[in-house]
C-alpha positions as CSV (number, residue, x, y, z in Angstrom):
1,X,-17.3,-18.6,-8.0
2,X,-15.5,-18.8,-4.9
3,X,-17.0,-16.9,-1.4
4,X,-14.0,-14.5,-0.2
5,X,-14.4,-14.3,3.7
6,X,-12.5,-11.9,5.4
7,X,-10.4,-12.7,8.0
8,X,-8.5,-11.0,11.1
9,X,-5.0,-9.8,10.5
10,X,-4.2,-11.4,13.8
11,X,-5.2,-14.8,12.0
12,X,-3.9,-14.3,8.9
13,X,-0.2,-12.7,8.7
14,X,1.3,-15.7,11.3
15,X,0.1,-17.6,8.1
16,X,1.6,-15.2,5.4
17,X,5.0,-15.1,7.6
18,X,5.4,-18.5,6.9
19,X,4.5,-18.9,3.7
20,X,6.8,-15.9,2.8
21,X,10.0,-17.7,5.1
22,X,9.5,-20.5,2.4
23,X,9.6,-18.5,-0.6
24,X,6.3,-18.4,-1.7
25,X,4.3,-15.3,-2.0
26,X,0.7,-14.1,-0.6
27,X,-2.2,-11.6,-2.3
28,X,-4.3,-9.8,0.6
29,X,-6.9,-7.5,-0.6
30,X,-6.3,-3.9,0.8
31,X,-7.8,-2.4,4.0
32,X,-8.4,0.9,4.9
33,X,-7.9,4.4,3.3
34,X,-4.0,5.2,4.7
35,X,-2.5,4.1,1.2
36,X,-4.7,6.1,-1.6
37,X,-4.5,6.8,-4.2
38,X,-2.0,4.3,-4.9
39,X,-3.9,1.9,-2.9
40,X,-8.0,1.9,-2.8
41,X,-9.8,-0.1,0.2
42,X,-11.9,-2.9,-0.6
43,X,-10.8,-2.5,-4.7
44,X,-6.9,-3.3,-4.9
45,X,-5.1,-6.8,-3.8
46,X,-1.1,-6.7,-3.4
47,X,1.3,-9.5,-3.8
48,X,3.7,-9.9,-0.8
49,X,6.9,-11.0,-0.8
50,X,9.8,-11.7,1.6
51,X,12.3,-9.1,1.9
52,X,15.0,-8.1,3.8
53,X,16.4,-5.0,5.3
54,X,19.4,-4.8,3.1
55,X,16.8,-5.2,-0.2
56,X,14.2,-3.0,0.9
57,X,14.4,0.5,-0.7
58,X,12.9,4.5,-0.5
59,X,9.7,4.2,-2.2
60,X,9.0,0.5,-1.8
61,X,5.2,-0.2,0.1
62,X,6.1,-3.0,2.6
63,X,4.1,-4.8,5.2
64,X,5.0,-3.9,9.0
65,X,4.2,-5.0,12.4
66,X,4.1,-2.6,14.9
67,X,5.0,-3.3,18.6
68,X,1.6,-3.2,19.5
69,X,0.7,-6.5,17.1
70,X,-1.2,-4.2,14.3
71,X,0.1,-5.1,11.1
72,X,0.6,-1.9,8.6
73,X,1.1,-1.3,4.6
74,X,2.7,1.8,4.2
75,X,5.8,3.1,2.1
76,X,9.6,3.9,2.9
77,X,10.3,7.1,3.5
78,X,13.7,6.7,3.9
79,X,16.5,4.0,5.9
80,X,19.2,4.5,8.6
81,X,22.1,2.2,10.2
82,X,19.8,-0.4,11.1
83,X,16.1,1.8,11.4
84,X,13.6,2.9,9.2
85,X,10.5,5.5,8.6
86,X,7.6,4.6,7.0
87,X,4.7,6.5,5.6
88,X,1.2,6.3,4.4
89,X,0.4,7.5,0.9
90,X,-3.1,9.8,2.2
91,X,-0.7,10.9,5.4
92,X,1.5,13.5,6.5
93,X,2.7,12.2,9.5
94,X,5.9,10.2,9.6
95,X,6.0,7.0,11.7
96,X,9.4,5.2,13.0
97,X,12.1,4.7,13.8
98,X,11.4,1.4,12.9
99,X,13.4,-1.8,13.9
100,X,14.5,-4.4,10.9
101,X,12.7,-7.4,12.8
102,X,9.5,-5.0,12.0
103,X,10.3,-5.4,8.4
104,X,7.4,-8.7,7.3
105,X,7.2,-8.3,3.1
106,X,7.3,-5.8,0.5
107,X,4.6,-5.7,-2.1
108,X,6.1,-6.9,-5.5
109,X,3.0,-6.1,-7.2
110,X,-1.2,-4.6,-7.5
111,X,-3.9,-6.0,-8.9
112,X,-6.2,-3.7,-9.7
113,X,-9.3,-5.3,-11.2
114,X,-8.0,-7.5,-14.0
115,X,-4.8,-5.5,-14.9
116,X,-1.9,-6.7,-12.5
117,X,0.9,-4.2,-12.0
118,X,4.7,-4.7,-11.3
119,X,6.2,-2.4,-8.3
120,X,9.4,-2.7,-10.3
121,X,7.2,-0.6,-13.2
122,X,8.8,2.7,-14.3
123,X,6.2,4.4,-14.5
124,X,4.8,3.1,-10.9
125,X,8.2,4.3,-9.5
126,X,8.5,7.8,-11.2
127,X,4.7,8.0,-9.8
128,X,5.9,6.9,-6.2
129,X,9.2,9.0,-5.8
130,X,7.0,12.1,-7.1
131,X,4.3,11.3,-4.4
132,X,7.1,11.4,-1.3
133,X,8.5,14.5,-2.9
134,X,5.1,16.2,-2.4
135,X,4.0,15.0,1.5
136,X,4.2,19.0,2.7
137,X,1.1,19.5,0.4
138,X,-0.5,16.2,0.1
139,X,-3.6,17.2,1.7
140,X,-4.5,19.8,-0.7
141,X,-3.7,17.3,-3.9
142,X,-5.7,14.4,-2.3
143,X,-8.5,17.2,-1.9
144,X,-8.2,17.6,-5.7
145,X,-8.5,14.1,-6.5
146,X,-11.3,13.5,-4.2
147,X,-12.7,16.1,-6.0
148,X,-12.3,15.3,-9.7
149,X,-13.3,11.8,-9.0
150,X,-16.6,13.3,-7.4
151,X,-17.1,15.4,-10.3
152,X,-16.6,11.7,-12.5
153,X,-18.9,10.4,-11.0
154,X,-21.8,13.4,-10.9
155,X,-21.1,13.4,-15.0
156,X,-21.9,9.4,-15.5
157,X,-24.4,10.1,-12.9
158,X,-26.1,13.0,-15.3
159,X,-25.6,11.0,-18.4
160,X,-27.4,7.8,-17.3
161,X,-29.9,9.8,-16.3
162,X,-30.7,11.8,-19.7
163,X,-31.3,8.0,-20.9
């Protein structure tokens, strides 16, 4: 079985960029809590792939670099003339405008423990779209979810216990 070492951003992404500029395509594993629940740290690797300005779309997660040299995987919130705004899926706040040069990959798809699932999924986009339309109250669903998965885990908890 293989050791995975994590590695700086910083290091890594030059690497990715090029790899992506000649057509191949990168996993990362997932940092951070910015993207759940679509998107769980430590749990959930995503496949990048190179994209343009022109292909990217509302609702796609894509992989950005800020102008202070942090690197970012959050969602389109929506595209102007030649900007865009991006946002995470646990936030309410709305970051951009965003130049195209930003723009690094979009994630194409998640793999999520053994199952592997396509971004271009209908059901993953209906689920995405639904998510933007909600941001107002986002807080008070992710509350809910926090809270259901708590309660999840109290019950297996409880039962493994009574064995």
């Amino acid at each position: 079985m293989c050791k995975v070492k994590p590695i700086k951003a910083s290091e890594i992404f030059p690497v990715i960029e090029e790899i992506l500029e000649h057509g191949g395509r990168a996993w990362i594993t997932v940092t951070g809590m910015s993207m759940y629940p679509f998107l769980r740290d430590g749990l959930d690797c995503v496949e990048l792939s190179a994209c343009s300005f022109d292909t990217a779309k509302k609702g796609d997660i894509v992989l950005i670099q800020r102008k202070t040299g942090e690197y970012v995987l959050h969602r389109i919130l929506c595209k102007k003339k030649s900007v865009f705004y991006i946002i995470g899926d646990a936030q309410q706040w709305i970051e951009g405008p965003l130049e195209k040069e930003q723009l690094i990959a979009v994630v194409s798809a998640i793999r999520r423990g053994k199952r592997t699932i396509s971004c271009s999924n209908f059901i993953w986009k209906l689920l995405s779209f639904l998510w933007l339309g909600v941001i107002p109250i986002r807080y008070k669903l992710l509350k809910g979810i926090r809270l259901a998965s708590q309660m999840l885990h109290i019950g297996k908890t409880l039962k493994d216990i009574r064995r």
